[in-house]
C-alpha positions in Angstrom: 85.9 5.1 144.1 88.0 8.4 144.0 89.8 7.0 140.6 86.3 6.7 139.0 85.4 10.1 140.3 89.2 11.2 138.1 87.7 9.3 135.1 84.5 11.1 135.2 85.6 14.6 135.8 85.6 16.9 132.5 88.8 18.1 130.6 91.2 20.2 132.9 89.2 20.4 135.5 85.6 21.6 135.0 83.5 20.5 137.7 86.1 19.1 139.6 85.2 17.8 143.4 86.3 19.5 146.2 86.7 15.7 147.5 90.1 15.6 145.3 92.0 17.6 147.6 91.5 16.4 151.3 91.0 18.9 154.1 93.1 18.0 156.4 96.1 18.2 154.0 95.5 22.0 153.9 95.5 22.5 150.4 92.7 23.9 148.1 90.7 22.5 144.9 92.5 24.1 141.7 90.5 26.4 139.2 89.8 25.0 135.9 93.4 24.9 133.9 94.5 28.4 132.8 94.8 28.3 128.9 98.3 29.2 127.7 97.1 31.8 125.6 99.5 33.2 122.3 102.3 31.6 124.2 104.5 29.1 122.8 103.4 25.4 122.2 105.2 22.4 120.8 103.9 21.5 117.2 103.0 18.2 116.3 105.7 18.0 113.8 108.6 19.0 116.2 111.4 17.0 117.3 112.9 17.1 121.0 116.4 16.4 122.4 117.0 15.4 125.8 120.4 15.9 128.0 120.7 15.2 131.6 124.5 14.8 131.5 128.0 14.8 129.8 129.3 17.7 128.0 126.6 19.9 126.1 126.3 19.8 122.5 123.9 22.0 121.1 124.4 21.1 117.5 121.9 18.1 117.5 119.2 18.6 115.1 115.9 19.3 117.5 113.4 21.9 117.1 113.4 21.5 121.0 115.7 21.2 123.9 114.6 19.7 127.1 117.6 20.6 129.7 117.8 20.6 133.5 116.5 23.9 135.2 119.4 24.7 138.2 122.0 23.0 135.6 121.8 24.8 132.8 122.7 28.6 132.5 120.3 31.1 130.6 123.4 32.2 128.1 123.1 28.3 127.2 119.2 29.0 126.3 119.7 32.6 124.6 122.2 30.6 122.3 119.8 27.7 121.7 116.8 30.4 120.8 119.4 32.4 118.4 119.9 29.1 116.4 115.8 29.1 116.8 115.3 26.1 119.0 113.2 26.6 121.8 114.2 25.1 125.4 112.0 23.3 128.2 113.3 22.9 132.0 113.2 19.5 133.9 112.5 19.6 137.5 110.8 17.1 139.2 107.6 18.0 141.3 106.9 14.5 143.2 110.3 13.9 144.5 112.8 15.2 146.6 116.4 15.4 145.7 119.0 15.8 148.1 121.7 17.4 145.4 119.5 20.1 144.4 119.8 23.8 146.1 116.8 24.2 147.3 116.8 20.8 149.0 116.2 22.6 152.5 113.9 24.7 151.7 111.0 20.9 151.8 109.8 20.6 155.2 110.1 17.1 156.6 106.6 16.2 156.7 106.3 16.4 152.8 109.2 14.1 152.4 108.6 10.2 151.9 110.2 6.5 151.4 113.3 6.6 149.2 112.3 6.8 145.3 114.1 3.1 144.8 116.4 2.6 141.9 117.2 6.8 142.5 120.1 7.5 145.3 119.4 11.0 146.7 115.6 10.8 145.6 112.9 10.7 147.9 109.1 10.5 147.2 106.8 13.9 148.2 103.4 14.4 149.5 101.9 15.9 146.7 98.8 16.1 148.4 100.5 19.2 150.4 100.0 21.8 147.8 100.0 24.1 150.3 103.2 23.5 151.7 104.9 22.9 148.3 103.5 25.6 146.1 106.0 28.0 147.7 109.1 26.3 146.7 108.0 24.4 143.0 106.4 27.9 142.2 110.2 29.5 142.9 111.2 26.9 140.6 108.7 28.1 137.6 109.6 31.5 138.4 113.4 30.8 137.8 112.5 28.4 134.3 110.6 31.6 133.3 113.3 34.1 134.2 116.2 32.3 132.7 114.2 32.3 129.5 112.9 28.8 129.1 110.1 28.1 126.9 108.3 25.4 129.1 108.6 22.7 131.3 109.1 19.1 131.7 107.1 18.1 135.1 108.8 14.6 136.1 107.5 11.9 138.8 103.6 13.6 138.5 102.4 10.0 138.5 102.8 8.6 142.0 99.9 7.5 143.0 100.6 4.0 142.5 104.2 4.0 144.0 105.2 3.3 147.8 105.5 6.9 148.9 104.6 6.3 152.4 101.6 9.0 151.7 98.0 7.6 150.9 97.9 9.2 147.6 95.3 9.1 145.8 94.5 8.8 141.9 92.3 12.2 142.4 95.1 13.6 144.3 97.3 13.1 141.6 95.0 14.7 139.3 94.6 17.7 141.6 98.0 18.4 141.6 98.5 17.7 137.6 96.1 20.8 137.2 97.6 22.9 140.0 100.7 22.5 138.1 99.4 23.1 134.1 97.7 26.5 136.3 100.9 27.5 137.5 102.8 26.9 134.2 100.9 28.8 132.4 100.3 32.0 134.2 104.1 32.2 133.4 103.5 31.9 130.2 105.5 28.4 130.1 104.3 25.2 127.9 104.1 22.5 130.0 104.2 18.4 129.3 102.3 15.5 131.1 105.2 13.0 131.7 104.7 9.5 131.1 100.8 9.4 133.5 99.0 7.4 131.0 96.3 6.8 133.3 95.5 11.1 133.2 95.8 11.4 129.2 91.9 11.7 128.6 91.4 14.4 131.2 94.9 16.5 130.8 95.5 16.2 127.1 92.8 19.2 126.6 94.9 21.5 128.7 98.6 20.5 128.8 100.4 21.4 125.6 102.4 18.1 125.1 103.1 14.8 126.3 106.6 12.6 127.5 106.5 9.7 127.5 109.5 6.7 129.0 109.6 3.3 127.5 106.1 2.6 126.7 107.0 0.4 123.3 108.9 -1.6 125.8 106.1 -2.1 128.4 103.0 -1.7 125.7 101.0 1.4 126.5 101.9 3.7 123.9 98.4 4.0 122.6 97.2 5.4 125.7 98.2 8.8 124.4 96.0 8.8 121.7 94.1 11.8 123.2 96.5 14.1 122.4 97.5 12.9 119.4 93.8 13.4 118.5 94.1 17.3 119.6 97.2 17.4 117.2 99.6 17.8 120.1 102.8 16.3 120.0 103.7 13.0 122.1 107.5 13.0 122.6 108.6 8.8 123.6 111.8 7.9 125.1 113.3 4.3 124.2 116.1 3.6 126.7 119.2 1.5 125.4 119.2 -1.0 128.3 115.7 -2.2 127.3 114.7 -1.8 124.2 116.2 -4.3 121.8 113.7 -3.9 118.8 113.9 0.1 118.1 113.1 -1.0 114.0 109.5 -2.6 115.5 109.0 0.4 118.3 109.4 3.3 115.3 106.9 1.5 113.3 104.2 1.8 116.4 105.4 5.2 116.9 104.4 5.4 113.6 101.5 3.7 113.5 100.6 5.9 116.2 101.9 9.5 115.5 104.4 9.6 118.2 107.9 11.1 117.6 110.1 8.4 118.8 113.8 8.4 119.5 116.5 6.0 121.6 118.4 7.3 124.2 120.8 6.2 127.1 119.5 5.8 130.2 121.9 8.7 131.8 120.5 11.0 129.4 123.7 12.3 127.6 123.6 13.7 124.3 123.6 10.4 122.5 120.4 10.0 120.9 119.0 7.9 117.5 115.7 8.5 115.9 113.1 6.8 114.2 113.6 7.1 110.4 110.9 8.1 108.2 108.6 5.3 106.8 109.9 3.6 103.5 109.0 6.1 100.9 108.3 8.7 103.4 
């Protein structure tokens, strides 16, 4: 009932239930989603790089950077913005990682079952906005003050994962426009990663959309509402399973996606779709 309550609430939040944030978890029903003003968004046409690991190189050709928040030092993005790229941060929002520095500063009862396939990673209670609006708006703050252009939100879909929270598809959604709130009144673009299932109601008020390995697993098309609004869908192909990167790039193409095949670590290694024949 509560995901067809999700389906039928307007764009970025209008009307939005006070149902989708349950009141024992202490949180409160976001606003309707800021709008990011004269801020920056990602174009249509722009390109993105990706890198999560190995030594930097910053002479890829990419309108856009997307680079790890606590790993990456704000000279790094002055010098990527003097060449006139423009930089996102990763951090994830729906899990816990033991590595990162701020690691203590989650309270046990918003950390879950281990994030399988992840060592270190841990699911969150995203329901707890309250508890974890403290420490992932810290995190915003330091993407803004480092001089970041936006953000990369990862692990917003969970819903359908073994957290060991009952999470709901409307909590999910909840906390998708908490977040695009909070990005914005730091005047930071922000991305719906992967999420397929909140395209339709998000695409209206986040600014662009990631998406993993869905020419592989055959949901690309879901997207289609922000292609629609002429914002850009960046898709990741992994190397360890995609074997026909010629056939994805032609339903990227098909579809308006900006395509491109990467490692699964994330290093700097990265091939894109080429233009259609005659392109």
């Amino acid at each position: 009932m509560m995901a067809a309550v999700v389906l039928a609430l307007a764009a970025c939040g209008q009307d939005t239930p006070t149902a989708q944030v349950p009141a024992t978890t202490g949180g409160t029903t976001p606003p309707a989603a800021v709008d990011a003003g004269a801020g920056w968004k990602p174009a249509a046409e722009d390109t993105l790089q990706v890198q999560f690991s190995g030594e930097f190189d910053a002479e890829v050709e990419a309108d856009i950077y997307d680079l790890d928040l606590f790993d990456t030092e704000a000279a790094t993005i002055a010098a990527l913005h003097e060449q006139g790229k423009r930089v996102v941060c990763y951090i994830s929002v729906g899990s816990w990682e033991d590595w990162r520095p701020d690691a203590e500063d989650f309270p046990e009862e918003v950390i879950g079952k281990k994030y399988e396939g992840w060592p270190g990673e841990r699911w969150l209670d995203i329901r707890r906005i309250d508890l974890l609006a403290p420490i992932l708006g810290a995190r915003l703050d330091l993407c803004a003050a480092k001089g970041f252009d936006g953000v990369e939100p990862d692990n917003v879909q969970v819903h359908d994962n073994d957290t060991g929270f009952p999470i709901t598809a409307a909590d999910q959604h909840a906390f998708a426009l908490w977040l695009v709130n909070e990005a914005h009144a730091r005047g930071l673009a922000i991305g719906l990663k992967n999420a397929p299932d909140m395209a339709a109601a998000l695409a209206p008020c986040y600014d662009y959309a990631l998406v993993e390995d869905c020419a592989v697993y055959g949901w690309c098309g879901e997207m289609a509402p922000f292609i629609a609004l002429g914002k850009p869908v960046f898709a990741i192909e992994y190397t360890d399973e995609q074997r026909d990167f010629e056939g994805a790039c032609a339903t990227a193409r098909a579809l308006g996606l900006t395509m491109m095949l990467k490692h699964r670590d994330l290093d700097a290694w990265r091939e894109v779709c080429p233009p259609a024949a005659g392109g």
